[in-house]
C-alpha positions in Angstrom: 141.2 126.3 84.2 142.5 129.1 86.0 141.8 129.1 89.8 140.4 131.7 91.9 140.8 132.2 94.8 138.8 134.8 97.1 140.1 136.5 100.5 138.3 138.6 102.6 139.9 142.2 103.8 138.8 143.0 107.7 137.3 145.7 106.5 133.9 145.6 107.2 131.3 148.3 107.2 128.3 150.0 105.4 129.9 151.2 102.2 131.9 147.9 102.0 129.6 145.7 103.3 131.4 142.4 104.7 134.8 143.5 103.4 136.8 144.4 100.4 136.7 140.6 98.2 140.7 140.5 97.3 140.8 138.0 94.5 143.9 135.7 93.8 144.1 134.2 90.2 146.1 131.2 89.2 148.3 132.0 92.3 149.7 134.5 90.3 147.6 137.5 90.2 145.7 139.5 93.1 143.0 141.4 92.0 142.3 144.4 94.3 144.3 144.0 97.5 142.2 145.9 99.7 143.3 148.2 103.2 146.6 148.3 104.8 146.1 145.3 107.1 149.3 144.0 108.3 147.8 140.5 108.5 145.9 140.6 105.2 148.7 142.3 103.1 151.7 139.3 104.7 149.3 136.8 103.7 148.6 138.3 100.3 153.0 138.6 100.0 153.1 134.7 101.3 151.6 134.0 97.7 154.2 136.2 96.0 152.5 137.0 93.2 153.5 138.5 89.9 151.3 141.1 88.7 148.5 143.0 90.9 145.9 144.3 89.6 143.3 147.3 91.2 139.5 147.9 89.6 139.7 150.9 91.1 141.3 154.0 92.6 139.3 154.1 96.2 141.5 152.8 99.0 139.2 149.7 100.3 140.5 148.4 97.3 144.0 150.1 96.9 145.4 150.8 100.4 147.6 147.9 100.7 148.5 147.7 96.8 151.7 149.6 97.1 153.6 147.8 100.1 152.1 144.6 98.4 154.4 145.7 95.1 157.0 146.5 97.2 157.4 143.1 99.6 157.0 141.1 96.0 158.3 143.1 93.3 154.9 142.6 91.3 154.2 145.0 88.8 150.7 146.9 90.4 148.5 148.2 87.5 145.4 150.1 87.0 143.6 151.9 84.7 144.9 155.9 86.5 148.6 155.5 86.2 148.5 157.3 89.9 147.7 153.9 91.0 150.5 152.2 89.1 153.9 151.2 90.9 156.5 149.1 88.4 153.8 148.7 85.2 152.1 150.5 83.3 148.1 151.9 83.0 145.8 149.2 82.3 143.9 149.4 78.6 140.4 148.5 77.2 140.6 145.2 75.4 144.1 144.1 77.2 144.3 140.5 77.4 146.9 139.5 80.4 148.5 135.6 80.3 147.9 133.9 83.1 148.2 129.6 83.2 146.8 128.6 80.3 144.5 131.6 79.4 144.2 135.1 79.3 142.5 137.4 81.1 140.0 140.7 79.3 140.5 144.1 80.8 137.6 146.0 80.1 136.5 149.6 80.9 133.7 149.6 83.1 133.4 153.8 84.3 130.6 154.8 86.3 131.0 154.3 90.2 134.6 155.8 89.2 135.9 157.3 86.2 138.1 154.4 86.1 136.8 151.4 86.9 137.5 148.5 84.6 136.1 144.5 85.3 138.6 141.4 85.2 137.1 138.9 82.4 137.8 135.1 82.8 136.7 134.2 79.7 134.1 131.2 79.8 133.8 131.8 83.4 133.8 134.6 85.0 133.7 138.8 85.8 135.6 140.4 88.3 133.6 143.4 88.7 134.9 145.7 91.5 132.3 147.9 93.0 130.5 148.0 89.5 128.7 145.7 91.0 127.9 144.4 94.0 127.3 141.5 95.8 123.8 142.9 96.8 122.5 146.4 97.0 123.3 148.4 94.2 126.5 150.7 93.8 127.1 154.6 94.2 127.7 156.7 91.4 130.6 158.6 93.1 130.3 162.3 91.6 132.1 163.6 90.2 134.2 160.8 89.5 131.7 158.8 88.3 128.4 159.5 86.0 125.5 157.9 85.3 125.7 157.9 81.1 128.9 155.9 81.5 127.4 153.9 83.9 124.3 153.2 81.7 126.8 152.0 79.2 128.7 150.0 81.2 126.1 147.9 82.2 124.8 147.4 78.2 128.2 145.8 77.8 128.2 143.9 80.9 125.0 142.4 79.8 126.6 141.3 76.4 129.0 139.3 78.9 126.0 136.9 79.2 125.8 134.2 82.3 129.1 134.9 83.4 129.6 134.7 87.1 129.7 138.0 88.9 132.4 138.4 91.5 131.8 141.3 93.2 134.6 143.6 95.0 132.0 143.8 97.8 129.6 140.4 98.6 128.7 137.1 97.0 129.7 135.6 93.7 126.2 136.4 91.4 125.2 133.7 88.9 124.4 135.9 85.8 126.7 139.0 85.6 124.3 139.9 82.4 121.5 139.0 84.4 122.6 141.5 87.2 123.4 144.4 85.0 119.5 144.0 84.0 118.4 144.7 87.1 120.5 147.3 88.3 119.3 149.1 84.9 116.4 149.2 85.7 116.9 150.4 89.0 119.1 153.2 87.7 116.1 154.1 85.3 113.4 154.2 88.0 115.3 156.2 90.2 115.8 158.9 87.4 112.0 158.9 87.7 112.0 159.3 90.9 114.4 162.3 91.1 112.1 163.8 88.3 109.2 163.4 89.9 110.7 165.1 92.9 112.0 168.2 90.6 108.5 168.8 89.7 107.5 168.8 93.7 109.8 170.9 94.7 109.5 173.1 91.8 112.8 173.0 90.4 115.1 171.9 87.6 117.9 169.8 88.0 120.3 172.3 87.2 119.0 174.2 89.9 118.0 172.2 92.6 119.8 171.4 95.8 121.4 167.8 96.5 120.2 167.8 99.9 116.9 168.5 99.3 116.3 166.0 96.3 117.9 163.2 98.4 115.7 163.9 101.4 112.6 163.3 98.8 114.3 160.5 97.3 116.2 158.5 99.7 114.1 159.6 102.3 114.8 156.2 104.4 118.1 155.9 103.6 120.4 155.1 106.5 122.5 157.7 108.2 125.9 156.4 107.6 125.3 156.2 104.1 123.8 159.4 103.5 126.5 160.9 101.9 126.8 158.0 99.0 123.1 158.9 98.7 124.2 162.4 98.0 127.1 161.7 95.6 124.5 159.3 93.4 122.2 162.5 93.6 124.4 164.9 92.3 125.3 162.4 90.1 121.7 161.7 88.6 120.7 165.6 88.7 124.1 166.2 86.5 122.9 163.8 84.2 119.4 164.9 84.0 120.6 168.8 83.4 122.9 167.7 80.5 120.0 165.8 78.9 117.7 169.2 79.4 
């Protein structure tokens, strides 16, 4: 059984909660290594590991990736080859060796265009900021989109009671279990930006972002009110294109 080990990044705060998780597999593989924290990223190289992996292009999660590869000589890999130093662009379906089993790369798009989840098979999902240890995640438009998103989590669910391990938070039991619920908190909030269209009188081709998000997320926090935004504009784009 492979282990996994998880280290948290210093980098607290309200878009990345306690920290960025930085996940080391079978002592081999680090899955997202998070910000460019001297202290993090030396003990990260202590483990010299062979291949690093990101979930995603956003720099909680890919700051440190580069001098990582460099002080180690791992190949770093992601789905955008932007975010690749010494290997190549990750694909859907890879299977990666590590001890005695392989590892599922699977493309997960929706909080980012590329986003992909880290299968253990048998035990458990890797899942970036696809999901999160609690709260739900923002649909980063235009990067991300809500129909991929939707989609993403239909095939997360077919995962079935895999453990969750988040890129932000606790482990989840049930990673299909989890994908249930923030379905149907994806779908209720479409109502809910519908419902505010028709009280503002508007479509949501038309409308302005600020003004749906101040029906909408009317009590959301200040220093998050600009994820609120991006999952707005977001959710109107998908509403316009399904007319």
């Amino acid at each position: 059984m492979v282990e996994i080990e998880r280290i948290l990044a210093p980098n607290p705060g309200p878009m990345t909660l306690d920290g960025t998780n930085t996940y080391v597999l079978g002592g081999q593989v680090v899955v997202d290594p998070g910000p460019a924290d001297a202290e993090h990223i030396e003990r990260l190289v202590r483990l010299r590991p062979r291949l690093i992996l990101v979930t995603h292009r956003h720099p909680d999660h890919t700051e440190g990736a580069a001098e990582l590869a460099r002080s180690t000589g791992a190949a770093l890999r992601g789905l955008d080859p932007d975010e690749c130093l010494g290997g190549e662009p990750l694909v859907d379906g890879e299977w990666i060796p590590v001890d005695d089993v392989e590892l599922q790369v699977i493309a997960t798009p929706g909080h980012t265009a590329d986003s992909v989840c880290i299968v253990v098979p048998g035990r458990a999902v890797l899942t970036g900021d696809t999901i999160l240890g609690r709260g739900t995640t923002v649909i980063m438009h235009p990067d991300g989109a809500v129909g991929p998103y939707l989609a993403t989590l239909d095939r997360l669910e077919a995962l079935g009671d895999l453990e969750a391990l988040p890129g932000h938070g606790d482990p989840l039991p049930s990673v299909a279990a989890v994908a249930r619920e923030y379905r149907a908190h994806r779908l209720e909030r479409l109502e809910q930006v519908r419902d505010a269209l028709a009280t503002l009188g508007t479509t949501a081709a038309d409308a302005p972002v600020a003004a749906v998000t101040d029906v909408v997320y009317a009590d959301v926090d200040p220093s998050v009110r600009q994820a609120a935004e991006a999952s707005m504009a977001a959710q109107l784009a998908y509403l316009a294109q399904a007319g």
